[in-house]
C-alpha positions as CSV (number, residue, x, y, z in Angstrom):
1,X,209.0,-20.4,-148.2
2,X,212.0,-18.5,-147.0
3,X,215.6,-18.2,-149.1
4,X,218.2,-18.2,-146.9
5,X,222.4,-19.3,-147.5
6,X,223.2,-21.8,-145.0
7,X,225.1,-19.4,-142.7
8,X,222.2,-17.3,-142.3
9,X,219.7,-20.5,-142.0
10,X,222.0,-21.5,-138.9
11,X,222.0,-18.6,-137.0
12,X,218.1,-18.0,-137.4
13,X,217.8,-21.6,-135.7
14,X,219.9,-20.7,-133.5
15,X,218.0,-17.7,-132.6
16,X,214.7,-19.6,-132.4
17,X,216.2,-21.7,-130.0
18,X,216.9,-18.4,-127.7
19,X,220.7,-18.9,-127.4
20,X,222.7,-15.8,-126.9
21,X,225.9,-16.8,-127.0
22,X,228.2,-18.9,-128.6
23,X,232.2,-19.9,-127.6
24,X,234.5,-20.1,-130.6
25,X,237.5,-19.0,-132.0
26,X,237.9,-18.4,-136.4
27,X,239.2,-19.8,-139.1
28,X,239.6,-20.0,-142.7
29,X,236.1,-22.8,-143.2
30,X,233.9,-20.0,-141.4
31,X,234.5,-17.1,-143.0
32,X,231.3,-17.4,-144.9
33,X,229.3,-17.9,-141.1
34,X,231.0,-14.9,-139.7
35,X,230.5,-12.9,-142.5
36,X,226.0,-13.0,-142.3
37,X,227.0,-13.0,-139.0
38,X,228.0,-9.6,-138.0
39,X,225.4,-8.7,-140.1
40,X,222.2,-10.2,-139.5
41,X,222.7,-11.7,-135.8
42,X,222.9,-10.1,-131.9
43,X,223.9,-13.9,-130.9
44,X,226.9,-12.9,-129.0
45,X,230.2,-14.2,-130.1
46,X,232.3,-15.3,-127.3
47,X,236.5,-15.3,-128.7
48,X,238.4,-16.9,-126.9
49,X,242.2,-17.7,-127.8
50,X,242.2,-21.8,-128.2
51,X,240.0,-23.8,-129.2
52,X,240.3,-25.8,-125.9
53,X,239.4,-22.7,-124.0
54,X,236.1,-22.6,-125.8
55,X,234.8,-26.2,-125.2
56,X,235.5,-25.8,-121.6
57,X,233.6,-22.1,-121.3
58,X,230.4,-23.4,-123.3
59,X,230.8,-26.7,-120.7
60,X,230.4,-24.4,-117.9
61,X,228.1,-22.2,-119.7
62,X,226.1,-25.2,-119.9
63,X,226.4,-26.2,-116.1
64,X,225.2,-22.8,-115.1
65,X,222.7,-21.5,-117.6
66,X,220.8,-24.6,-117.3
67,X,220.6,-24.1,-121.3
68,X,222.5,-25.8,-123.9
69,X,225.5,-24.2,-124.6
70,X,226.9,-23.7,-128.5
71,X,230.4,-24.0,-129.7
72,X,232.0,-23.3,-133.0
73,X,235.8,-24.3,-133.9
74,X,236.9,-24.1,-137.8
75,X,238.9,-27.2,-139.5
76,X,242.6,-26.9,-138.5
77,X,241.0,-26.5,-134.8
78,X,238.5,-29.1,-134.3
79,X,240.9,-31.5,-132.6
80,X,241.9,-28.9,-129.9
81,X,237.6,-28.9,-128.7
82,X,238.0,-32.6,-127.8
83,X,239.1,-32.2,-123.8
84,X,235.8,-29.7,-123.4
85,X,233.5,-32.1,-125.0
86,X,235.1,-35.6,-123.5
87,X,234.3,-33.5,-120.2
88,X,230.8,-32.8,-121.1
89,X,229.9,-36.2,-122.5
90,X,230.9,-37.7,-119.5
91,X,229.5,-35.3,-117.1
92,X,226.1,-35.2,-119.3
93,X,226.2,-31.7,-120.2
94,X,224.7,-30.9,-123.8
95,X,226.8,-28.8,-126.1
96,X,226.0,-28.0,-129.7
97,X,228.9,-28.1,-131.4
98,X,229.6,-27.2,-134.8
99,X,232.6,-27.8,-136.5
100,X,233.3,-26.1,-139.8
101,X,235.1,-28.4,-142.6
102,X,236.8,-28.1,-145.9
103,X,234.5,-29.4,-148.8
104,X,232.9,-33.4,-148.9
105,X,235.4,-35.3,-149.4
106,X,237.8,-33.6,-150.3
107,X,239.9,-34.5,-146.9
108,X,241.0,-37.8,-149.5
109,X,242.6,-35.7,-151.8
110,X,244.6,-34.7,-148.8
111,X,242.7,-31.2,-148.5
112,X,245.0,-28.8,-145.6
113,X,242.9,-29.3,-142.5
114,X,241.2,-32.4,-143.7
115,X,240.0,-35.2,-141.1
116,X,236.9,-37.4,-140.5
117,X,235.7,-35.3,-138.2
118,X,232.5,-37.3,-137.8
119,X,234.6,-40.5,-136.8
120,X,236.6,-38.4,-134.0
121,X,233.7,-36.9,-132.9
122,X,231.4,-39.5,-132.6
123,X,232.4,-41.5,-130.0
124,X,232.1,-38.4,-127.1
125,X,229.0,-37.3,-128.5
126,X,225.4,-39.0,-128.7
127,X,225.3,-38.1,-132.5
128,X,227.5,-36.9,-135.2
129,X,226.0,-35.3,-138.1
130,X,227.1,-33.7,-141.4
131,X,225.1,-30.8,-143.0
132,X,225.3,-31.6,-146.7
133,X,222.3,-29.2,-148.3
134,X,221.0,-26.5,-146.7
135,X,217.5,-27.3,-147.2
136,X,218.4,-29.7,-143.9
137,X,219.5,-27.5,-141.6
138,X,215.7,-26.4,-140.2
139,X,215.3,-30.7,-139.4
140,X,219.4,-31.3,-138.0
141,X,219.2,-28.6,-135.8
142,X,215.7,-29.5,-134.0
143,X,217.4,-32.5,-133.8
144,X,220.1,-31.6,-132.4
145,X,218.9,-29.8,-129.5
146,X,216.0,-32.6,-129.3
147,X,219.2,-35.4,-128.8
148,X,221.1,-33.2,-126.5
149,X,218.6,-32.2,-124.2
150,X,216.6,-35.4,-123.9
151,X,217.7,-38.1,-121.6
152,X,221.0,-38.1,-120.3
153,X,222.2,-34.5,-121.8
154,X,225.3,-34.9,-123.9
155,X,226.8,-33.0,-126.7
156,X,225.7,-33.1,-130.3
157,X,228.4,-32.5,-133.2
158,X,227.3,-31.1,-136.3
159,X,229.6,-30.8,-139.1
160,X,229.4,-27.9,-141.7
161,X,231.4,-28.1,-145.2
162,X,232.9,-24.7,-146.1
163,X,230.4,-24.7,-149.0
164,X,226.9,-24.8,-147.0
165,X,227.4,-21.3,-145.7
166,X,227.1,-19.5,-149.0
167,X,224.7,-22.1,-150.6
168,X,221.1,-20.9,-150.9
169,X,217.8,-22.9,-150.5
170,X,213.6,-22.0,-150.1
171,X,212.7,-23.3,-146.3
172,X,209.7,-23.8,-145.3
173,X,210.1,-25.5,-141.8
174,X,211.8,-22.5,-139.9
175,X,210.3,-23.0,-136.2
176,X,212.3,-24.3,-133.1
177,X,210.6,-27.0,-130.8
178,X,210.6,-24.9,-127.2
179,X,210.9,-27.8,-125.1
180,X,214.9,-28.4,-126.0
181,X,216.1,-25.1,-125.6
182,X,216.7,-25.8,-121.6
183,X,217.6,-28.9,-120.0
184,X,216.3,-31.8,-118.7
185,X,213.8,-31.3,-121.8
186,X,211.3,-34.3,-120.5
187,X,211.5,-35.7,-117.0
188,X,210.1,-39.3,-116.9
189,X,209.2,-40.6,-113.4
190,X,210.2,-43.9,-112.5
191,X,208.2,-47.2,-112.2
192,X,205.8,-46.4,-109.9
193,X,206.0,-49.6,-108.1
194,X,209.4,-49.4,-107.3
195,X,208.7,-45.6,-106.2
196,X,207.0,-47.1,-103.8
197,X,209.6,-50.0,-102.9
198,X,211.9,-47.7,-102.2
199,X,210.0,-45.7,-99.9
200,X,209.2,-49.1,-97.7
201,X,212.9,-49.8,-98.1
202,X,214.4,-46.6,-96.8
203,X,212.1,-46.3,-94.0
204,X,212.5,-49.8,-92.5
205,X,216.7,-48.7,-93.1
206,X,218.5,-48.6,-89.4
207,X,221.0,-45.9,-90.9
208,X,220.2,-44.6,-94.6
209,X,222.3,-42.4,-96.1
210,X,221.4,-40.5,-99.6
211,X,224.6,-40.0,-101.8
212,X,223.7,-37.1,-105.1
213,X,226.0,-36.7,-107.7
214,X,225.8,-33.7,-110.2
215,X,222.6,-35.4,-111.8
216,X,220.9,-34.0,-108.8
217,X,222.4,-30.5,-110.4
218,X,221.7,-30.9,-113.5
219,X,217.6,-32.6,-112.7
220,X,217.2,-28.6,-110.5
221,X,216.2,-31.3,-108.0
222,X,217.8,-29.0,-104.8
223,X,214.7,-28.8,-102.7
224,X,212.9,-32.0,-103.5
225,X,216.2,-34.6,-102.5
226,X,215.8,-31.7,-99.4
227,X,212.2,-32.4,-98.8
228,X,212.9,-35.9,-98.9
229,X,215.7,-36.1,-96.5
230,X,213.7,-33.7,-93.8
231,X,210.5,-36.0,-94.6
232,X,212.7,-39.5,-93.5
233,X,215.7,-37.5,-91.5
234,X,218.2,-39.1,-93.5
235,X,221.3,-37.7,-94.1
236,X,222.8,-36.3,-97.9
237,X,226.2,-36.6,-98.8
238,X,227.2,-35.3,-102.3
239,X,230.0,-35.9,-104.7
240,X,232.6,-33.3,-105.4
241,X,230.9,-32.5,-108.7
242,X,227.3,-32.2,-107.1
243,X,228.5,-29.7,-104.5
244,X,226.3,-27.4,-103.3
245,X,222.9,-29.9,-104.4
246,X,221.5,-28.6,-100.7
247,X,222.5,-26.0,-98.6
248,X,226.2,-27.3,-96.8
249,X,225.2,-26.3,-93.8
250,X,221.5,-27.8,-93.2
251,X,221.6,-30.4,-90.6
252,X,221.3,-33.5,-93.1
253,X,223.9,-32.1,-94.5
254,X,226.9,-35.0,-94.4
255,X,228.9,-32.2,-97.1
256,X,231.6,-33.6,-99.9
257,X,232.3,-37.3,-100.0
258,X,234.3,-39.6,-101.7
259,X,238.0,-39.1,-102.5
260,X,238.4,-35.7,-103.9
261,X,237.5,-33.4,-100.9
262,X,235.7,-36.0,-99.3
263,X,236.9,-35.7,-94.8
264,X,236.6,-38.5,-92.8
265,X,234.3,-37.7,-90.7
266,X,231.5,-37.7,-94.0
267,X,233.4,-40.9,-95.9
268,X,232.8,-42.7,-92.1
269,X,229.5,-42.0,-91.7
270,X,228.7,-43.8,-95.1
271,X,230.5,-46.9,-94.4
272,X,228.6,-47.1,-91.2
273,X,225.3,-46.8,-92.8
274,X,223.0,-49.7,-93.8
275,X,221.6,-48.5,-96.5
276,X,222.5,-46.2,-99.5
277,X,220.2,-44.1,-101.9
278,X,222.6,-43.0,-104.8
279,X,220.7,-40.2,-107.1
280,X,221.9,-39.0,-110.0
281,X,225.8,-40.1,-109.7
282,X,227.6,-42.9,-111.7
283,X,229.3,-44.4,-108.7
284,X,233.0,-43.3,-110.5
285,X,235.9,-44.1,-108.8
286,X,236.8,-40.3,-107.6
287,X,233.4,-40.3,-105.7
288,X,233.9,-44.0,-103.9
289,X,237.5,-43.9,-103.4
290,X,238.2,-46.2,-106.0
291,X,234.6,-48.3,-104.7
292,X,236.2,-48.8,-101.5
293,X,234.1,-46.4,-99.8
294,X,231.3,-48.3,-98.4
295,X,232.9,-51.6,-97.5
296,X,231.9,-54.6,-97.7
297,X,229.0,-54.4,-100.3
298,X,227.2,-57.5,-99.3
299,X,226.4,-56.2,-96.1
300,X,224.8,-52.9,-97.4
301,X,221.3,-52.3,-99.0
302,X,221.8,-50.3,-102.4
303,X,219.1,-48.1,-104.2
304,X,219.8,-46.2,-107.3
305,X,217.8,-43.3,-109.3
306,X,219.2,-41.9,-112.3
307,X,218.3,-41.1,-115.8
308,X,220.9,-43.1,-117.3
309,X,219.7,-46.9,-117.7
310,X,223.4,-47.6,-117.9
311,X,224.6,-45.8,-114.6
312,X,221.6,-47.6,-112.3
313,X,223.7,-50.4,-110.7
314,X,226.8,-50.0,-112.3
315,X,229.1,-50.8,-109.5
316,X,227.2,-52.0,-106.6
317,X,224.3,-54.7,-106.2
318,X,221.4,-53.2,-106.0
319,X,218.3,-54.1,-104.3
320,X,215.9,-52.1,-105.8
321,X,216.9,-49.5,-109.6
322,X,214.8,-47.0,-110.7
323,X,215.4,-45.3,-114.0
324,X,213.5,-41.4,-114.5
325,X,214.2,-38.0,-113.9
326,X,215.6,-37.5,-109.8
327,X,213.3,-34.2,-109.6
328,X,210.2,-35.6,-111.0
329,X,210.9,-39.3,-109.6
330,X,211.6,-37.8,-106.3
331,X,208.5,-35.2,-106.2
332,X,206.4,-38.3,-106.6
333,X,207.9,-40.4,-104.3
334,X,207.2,-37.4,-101.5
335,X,203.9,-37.0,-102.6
336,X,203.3,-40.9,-101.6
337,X,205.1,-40.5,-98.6
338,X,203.0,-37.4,-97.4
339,X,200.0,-39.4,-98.5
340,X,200.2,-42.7,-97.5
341,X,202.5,-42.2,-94.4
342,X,200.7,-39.1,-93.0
343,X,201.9,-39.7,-89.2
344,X,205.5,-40.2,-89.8
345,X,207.3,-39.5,-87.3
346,X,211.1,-40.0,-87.7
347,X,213.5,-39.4,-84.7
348,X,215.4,-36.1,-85.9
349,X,219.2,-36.1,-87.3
350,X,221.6,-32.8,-86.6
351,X,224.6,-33.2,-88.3
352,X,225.9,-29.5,-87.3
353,X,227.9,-30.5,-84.7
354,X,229.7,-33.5,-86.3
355,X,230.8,-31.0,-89.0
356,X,231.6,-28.3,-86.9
357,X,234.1,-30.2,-85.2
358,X,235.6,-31.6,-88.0
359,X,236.5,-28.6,-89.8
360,X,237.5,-26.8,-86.7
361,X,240.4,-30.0,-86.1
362,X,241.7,-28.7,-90.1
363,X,241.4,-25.0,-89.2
364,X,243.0,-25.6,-85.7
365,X,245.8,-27.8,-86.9
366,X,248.6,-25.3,-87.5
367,X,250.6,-28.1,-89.3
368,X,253.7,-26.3,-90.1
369,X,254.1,-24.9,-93.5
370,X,257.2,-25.9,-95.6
371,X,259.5,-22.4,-96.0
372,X,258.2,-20.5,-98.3
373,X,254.7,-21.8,-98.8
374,X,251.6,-20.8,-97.0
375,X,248.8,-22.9,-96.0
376,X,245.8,-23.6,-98.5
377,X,243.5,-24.5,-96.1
378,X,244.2,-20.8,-94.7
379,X,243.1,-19.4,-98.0
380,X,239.7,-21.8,-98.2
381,X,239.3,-20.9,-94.5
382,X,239.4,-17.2,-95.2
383,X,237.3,-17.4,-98.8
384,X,234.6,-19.0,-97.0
385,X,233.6,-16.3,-94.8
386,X,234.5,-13.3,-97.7
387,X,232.8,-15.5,-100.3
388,X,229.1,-13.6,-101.3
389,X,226.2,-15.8,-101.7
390,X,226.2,-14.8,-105.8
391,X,230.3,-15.9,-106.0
392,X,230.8,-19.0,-108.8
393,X,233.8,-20.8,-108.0
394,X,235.6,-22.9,-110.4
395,X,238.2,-25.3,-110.1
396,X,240.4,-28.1,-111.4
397,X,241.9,-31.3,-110.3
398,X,244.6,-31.2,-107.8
399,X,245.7,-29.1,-104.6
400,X,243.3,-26.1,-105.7
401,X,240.2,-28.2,-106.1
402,X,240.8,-30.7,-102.8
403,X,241.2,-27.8,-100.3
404,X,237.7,-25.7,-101.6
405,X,236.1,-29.1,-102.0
406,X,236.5,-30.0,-98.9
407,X,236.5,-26.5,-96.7
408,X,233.8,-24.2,-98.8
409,X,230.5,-24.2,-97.7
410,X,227.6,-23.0,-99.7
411,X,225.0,-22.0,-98.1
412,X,222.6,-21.7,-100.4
413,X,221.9,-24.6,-103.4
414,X,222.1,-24.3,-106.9
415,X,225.2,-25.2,-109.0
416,X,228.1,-22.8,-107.9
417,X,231.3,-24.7,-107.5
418,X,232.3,-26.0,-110.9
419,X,234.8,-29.1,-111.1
420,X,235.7,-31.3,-113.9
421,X,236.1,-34.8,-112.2
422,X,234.3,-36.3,-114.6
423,X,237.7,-36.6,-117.1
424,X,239.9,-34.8,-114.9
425,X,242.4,-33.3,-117.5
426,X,244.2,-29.9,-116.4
427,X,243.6,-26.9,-117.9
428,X,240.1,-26.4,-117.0
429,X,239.5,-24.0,-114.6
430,X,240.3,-20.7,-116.3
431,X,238.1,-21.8,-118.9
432,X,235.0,-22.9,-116.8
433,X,235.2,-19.3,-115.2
434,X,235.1,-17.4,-118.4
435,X,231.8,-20.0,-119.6
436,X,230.5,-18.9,-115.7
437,X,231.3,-14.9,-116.6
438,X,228.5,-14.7,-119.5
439,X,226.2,-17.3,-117.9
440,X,226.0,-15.0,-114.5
441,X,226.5,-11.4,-113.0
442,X,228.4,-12.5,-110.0
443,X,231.8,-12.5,-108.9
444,X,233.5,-15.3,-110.6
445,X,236.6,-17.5,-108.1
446,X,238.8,-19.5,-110.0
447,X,241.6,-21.8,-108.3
448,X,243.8,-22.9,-110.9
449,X,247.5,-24.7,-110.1
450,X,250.5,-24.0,-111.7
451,X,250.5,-27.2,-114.0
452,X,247.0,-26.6,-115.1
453,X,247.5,-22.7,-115.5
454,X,250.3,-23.0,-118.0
455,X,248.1,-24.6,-120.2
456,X,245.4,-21.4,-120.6
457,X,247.6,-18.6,-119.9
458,X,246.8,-16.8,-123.3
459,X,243.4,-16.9,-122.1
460,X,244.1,-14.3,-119.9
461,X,243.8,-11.6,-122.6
462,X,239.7,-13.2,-123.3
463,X,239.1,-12.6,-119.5
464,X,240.5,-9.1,-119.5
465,X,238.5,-7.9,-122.9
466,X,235.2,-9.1,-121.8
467,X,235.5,-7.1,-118.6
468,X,234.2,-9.5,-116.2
469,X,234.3,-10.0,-112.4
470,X,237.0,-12.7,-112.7
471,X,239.2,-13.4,-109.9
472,X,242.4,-16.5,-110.6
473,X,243.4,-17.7,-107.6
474,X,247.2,-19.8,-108.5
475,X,248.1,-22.0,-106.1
476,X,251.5,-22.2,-106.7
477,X,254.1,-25.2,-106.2
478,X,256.5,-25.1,-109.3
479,X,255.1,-29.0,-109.9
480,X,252.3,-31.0,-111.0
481,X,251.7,-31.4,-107.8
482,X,249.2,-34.4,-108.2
483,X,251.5,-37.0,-109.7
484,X,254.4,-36.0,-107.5
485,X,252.2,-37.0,-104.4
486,X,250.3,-39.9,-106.3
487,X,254.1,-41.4,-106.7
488,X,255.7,-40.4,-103.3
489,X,252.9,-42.0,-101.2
490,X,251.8,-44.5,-103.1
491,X,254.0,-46.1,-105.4
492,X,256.9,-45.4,-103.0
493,X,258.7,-43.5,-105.2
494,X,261.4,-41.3,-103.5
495,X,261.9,-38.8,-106.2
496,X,259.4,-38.3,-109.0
497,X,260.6,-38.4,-112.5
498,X,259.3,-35.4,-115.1
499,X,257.1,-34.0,-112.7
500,X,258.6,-30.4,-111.2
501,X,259.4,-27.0,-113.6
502,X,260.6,-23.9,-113.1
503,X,259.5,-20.6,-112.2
504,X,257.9,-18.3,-113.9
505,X,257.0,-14.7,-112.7
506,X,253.4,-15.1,-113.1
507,X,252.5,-11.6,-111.3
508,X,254.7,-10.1,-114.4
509,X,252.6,-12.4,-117.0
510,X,249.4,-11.7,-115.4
511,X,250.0,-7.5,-115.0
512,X,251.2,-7.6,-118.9
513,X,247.6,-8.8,-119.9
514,X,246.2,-5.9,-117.4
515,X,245.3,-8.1,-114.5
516,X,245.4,-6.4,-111.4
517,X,248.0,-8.8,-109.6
518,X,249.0,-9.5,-106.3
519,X,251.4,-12.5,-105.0
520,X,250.4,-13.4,-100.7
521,X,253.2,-13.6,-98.8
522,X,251.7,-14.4,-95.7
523,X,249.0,-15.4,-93.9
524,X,248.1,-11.9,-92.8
525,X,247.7,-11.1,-96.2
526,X,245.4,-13.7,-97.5
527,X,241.9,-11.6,-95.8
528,X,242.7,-7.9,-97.2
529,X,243.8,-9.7,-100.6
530,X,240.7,-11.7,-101.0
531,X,238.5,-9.2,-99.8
532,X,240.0,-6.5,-102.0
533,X,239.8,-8.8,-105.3
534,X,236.4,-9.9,-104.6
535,X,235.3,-6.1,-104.3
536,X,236.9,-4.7,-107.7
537,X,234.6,-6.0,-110.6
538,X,237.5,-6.1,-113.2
539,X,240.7,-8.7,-113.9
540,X,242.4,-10.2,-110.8
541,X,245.1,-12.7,-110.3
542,X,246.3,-14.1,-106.8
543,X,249.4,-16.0,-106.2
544,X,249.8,-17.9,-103.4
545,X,252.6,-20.4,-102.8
546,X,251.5,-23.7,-101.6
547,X,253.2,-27.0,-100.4
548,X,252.7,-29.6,-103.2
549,X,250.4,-32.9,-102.2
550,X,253.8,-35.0,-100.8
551,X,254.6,-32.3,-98.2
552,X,250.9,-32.0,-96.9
553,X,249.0,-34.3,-97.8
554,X,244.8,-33.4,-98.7
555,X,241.6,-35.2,-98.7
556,X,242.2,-37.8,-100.5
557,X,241.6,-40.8,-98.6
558,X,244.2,-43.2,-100.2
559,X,246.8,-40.7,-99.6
560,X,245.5,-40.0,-96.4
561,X,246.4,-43.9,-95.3
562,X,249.9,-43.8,-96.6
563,X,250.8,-40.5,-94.6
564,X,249.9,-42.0,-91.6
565,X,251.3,-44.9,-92.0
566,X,254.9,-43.1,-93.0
567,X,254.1,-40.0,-90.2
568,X,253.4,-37.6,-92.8
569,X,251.8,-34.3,-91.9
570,X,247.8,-34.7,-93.7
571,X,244.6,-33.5,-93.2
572,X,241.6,-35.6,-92.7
């Protein structure tokens, strides 16, 4: 038997489960945690200055570390952790997230800072608990990591009354089970008889295509979907969110598909094809340009692997589902191929040239720039050949996500480009780059927009006090850019109501929190600016004026249709 208070019960869990950091921001109801620990604890408190900025870092942290990230917000803040944690429940990231509270029940007397938290909390999360002795906290914590880690990953809430941390109790069950301090904890393979049905079904395919979403990310399944598509030569197109799930430029390679970053030339090829493999991806609307993306679904042969039960034919008839693990299902399924099809022989697919061409037509446009603005896909252009192999870029929805979704390549696999097009809401970039500075020693990229940076702008001053390699990147338009071209080119709309603002001097904003700043003014300035930010290891903030998504129109293949059919300038 051990005595411990329930603040210093917490963090010993916490420590047993090896996690070194934890995103957060204070308040009244943690006092009492904060207080054991500064003393007791070297788990690393990461401050940020909104709560909202600290569900989005621990979501990244997540993505990156491969580990379950922690987050802590006190009472009057536990609303502000929602967008973070709607993000990471839909993009199956597992957060533990602890929320401190004012006393049981007191929230009915009408207690300051009093809400159900469980009930808000419970419906983006695959369990809401509430700590209410200490002598619990040993059990709801393996738990917790247990529920999070285990399946589809997802966050965990745990609510702590004001009262556990100074409470005292004898444990005797102090020991952390390993297995859930990483994620995937388990990886079940599939039914082996449909392994093998879908091994007879992709080789008799005339033109198979393998479509991987950010489960293939989150599985580490890199080089097994890669052994698999050398083994059958079929080609792998990923969803903006599972960028970067195999090297961009390996032959199979088909790059970014779907409707957010997704070119033509990749979105074609899977309409042609016969036969689609989807691993690890929900089949969302973003990545299957609102499901129109393959055509005609009757005519196609579908196949879906994924280790939600409730994703596996979701939007398209599927001929054969198979629910497991994509690494461990797939590892199996190459074993039986090597096995039982030793003399396979499939004629060989080189996508290079395909691609090549297609991003040579964008970078050989010269579309003329509205005054004043300079072309994005100048700055993506440029960023891909100064980017280092160790550089994490993150990025939002909007015209600083569809340019470096589509144009970036990364060469090497692993999960380095960090979106949030799972939910979409702004704001999210700035965050996800501070979560990628503690979970890696790289150079960190962030592309932010205007609309989305004026929502973390006091997060600045976190980035600057932690000292990391953190480079913002504004794309700059004065409007929320997305709506404004969602409204001119498809609803028709000749001016947009509520979507422009005015200007703000963000070199100004961004030297006042000690940022080294610099605003491009042309396009010979976008390589020595790049270069130069990418080389100094402290604060830097870019600006670049762009046109918004009306003027020149992006990837987005919707979009793309209107501005040819009103003779818009796009890119495709």
């Amino acid at each position: 038997m051990t005595q411990m208070n329930g603040a210093q019960a917490l963090l010993h869990m916490l420590e047993l489960h090896d996690v070194t950091h934890v995103f957060g921001l204070p308040g009244e109801t943690t006092i009492g945690w904060y207080k054991e620990w500064r003393a007791h604890s070297n788990i690393e408190f990461v401050l940020t200055r909104d709560e909202r900025t600290a569900s989005y870092a621990a979501e990244a942290y997540a993505k990156i570390t491969g580990k379950p990230a922690v987050l802590e917000a006190p009472s009057p803040g536990v609303t502000h952790c929602t967008p973070g944690i709607t993000e990471a429940f839909l993009s199956s990231v597992p957060i533990i997230f602890f929320s401190s509270d004012i006393p049981v029940n007191q929230d009915k007397k009408h207690g300051l800072t009093g809400v159900d938290q469980t009930a808000l909390y419970d419906s983006i999360c695959k369990e809401s608990s509430t700590i209410t002795k200490v002598a619990d906290i040993p059990f709801l914590l393996r738990r917790a990591f247990r529920v999070a880690t285990s399946g589809r990953p997802a966050p965990v809430h745990i609510r702590v009354p004001i009262n556990i941390f100074g409470e005292e109790a004898d444990l005797a069950d102090l020991y952390a089970e390993r297995d859930y301090g990483h994620y995937p904890a388990h990886r079940p393979v599939a039914d082996h008889s449909k392994i093998r049905q879908a091994i007879d079904l992709l080789l008799s395919a005339s033109k198979p295509a393998i479509v991987v979403g950010q489960g293939g990310l989150i599985s580490k399944a890199s080089q097994t979907i890669l052994d698999l598509a050398e083994l059958l030569q079929i080609p792998v197109g990923t969803t903006t969110p599972g960028k970067g799930t195999i090297p961009e430029n390996h032959p199979l390679s088909l790059r970014v598909i779907g409707a957010r970053g997704g070119m033509e030339h990749a979105n074609q090829y899977l309409h042609d094809a016969d036969t689609i493999f989807f691993i690890g991806t929900n089949t969302d609307s973003a990545a299957t340009d609102h499901w129109k993306l393959y055509g005609d679904p009757k005519t196609k042969t579908f196949l879906h692997l994924d280790i939600a039960e409730a994703h596996v034919g979701n939007n398209f008839p599927l001929k054969l589902g198979m629910v497991g693990d994509a690494r461990a299902t797939l590892d199996y399924m190459v074993e039986l191929i090597k096995t039982e099809h030793p003399n396979l022989n499939r004629p060989k697919i080189d996508l290079t040239d395909l691609k090549q061409t297609a991003l040579d037509k964008v970078f050989n446009s010269n579309i003329p720039m509205p005054d004043g603005t300079l072309s994005p896909v100048k700055l993506s252009q440029t960023l891909d050949r100064l980017m280092p192999d160790n550089a994490i870029v993150t990025s939002e929805p909007g015209v600083s996500a569809i340019y470096p979704s589509a144009l970036l390549t990364f060469r090497k696999a692993g999960r380095r480009y960090i979106t949030n097009y799972s939910m979409g809401a702004l704001g999210y970039s700035v965050p996800a780059a501070i979560g990628a500075s503690y979970a890696h020693d790289g150079p960190i990229i962030s592309f932010t927009g205007d609309g989305s940076f004026g929502f973390v702008i006091g997060d600045m001053e976190t980035i600057k006090r932690s000292g990391k390699n953190v480079t913002i990147i504004l794309n700059r338009n004065d409007s929320f850019g997305w709506i404004r071209g969602e409204a001119i080119l498809l609803d028709n709309v000749d001016e947009p109501w509520s979507t422009d603002f005015g200007g703000v001097d963000y070199i100004k904003v961004a030297e006042g929190f000690g940022f080294e700043a610099t605003r491009i003014t042309s396009h010979d300035d976008i390589e020595p600016t790049l270069a130069h930010a990418i080389a100094n290891p402290g604060a830097n903030f870019i600006e670049i004026r762009v046109p918004t998504q009306d003027q020149i129109v992006p990837f987005v293949p919707s979009w793309v249709r209107a501005a040819r059919a009103k003779g818009l300038p796009h890119f495709a």
